[in-house]
N, C-alpha and C positions, 0 to 999 in steps of 0.2 A: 722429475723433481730434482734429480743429482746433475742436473746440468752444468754446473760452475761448484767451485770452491764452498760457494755461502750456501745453497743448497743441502751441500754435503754437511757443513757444520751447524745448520737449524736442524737439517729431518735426520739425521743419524742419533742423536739425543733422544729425540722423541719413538725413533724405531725403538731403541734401547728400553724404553720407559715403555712401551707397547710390549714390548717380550716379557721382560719381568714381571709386568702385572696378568699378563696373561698366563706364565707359568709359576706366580704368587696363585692365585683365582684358580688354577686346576689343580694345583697340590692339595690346596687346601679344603676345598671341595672333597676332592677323594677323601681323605683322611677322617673329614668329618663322616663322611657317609660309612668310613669302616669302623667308626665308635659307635658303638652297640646302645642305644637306649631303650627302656618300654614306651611301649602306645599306651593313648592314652588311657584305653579301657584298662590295660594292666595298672598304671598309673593309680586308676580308680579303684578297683580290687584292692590292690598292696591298701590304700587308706583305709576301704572299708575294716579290714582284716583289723590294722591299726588299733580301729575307731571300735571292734568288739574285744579286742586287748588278746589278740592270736599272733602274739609275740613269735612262736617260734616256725608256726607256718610262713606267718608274714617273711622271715628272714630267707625262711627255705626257696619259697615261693620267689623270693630277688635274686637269690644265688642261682637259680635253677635261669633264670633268664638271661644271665650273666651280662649284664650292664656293663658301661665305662667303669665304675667303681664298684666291680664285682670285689677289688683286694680289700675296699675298705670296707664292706659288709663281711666280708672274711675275718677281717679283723677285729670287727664291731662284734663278731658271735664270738670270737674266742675272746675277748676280753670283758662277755657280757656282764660276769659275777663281780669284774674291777669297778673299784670309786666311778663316777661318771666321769668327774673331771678327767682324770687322767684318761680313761677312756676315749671319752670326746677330746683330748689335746692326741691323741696318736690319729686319732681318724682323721682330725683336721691337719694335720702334717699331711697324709697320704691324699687332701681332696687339693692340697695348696697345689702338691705336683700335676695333679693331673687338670686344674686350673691352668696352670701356666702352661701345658702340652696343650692344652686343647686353643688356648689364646697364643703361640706361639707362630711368628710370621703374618699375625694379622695386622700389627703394626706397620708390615711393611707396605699395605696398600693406602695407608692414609699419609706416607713418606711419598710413596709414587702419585698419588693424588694431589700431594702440593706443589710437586717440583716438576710436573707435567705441566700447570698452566703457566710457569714461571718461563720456563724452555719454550711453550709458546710466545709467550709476551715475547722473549728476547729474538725469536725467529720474526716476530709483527716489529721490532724495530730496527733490527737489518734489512727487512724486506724495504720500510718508509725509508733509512737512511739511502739503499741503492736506488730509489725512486726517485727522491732529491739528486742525487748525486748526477742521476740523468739528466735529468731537469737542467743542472748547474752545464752538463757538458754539452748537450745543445744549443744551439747558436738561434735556431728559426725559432718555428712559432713552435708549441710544445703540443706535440701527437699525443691521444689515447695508448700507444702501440707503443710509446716511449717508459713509461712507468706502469705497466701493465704489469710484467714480469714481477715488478718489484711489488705493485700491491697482491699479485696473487701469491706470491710469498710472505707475507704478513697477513692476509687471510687465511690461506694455510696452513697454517703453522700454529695459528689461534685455536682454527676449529681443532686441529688435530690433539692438542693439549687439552681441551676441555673433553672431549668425546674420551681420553684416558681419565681425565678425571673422574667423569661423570662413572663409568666404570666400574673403576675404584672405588667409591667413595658405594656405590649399589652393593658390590659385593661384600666389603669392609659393614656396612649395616646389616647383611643377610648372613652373615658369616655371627657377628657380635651377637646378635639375636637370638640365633640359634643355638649358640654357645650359652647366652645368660640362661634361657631357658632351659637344658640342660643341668646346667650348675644348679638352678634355683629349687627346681624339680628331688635331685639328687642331695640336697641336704637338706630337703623339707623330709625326705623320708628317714633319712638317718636321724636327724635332731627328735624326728615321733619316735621311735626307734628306740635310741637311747633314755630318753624319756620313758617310756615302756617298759623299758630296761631297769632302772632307777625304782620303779614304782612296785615294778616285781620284786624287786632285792630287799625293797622294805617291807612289802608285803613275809616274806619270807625270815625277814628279820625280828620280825615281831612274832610269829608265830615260835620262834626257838626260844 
């Protein structure tokens, strides 16, 4: 492929955009896989627990698992007796950070997913412009074996940007997915939680 000059400056772009995304795509894998979530039968328990109003098992029972936001369940029991609001405004500071750690670098595969078929296109129009340009500098009749070179360079160069893209654009959705689920999971239980929390304080409140 690095036969000539133009070679070198279509497929060394696209190498480049192959590397990154592939060490975008294994970072970010790893990282997911070392954030701790429950399954989903614990999922299911912690509600049950919820749903008979076993407030403080339920907490024990999340802390003891220790979750991606083990700190904010930490935090959520030591400020259980505080107003909700404020309550719930420190918890959601502490899920904002770990929201944006957990979506952190995922943007950059939908950056390498656009500018990979772009780098293609422009390798498919150097390739046609050296194709013509053969064309122009032959004199006879115009060979297969003449513009050959130049259209499998704008073949190549095509497939190659889309196959990063496509990529990209898989792992960028298995990566989001995975994360929304997470997030969503993780403040369906604090929102019960605090909720629970609130209910007890009033409960408590009125009996004094």
């Amino acid at each position: 492929m690095f036969n000539n000059i133009w070679h070198i400056a279509t497929g060394v772009p696209l190498l480049l955009c192959s590397v990154i995304a592939i060490s975008l795509i294994i970072e970010k894998a790893i990282f997911l896989l070392r954030q701790k979530d429950i399954t989903q039968v614990e999922y299911e328990n912690i509600l049950e627990m919820i749903s008979t109003s076993k407030l403080e098992q339920a907490i024990d029972e999340l802390i003891n698992l220790k979750p991606f936001y083990c700190k904010a369940l930490l935090l959520m029991k030591k400020e259980q007796h505080s107003d909700k609001d404020v309550r719930d405004e420190q918890v959601s500071t502490l899920m904002v950070m770990f929201n944006s750690r957990l979506r952190q670098r995922v943007s950059g595969l939908v950056t390498v997913a656009s500018l990979a078929p772009m780098l293609g296109l422009l390798g498919t129009i150097i390739g046609l412009m050296r194709a013509f340009q053969k064309i122009g500098e032959h004199a006879g009749p115009v060979e297969p074996s003449i513009v050959a070179n130049g259209l499998w360079q704008a073949l190549s160069t095509t497939a190659a940007g889309l196959v990063i893209a496509v990529f990209c654009v898989l792992a960028h959705a298995i990566f989001t997915s995975k994360i929304k689920k997470m997030l969503t999971r993780s403040q369906f239980l604090l929102n019960s939680l605090s909720q629970l929390m609130q209910q007890r304080n009033k409960k408590q409140e009125k009996n004094i």
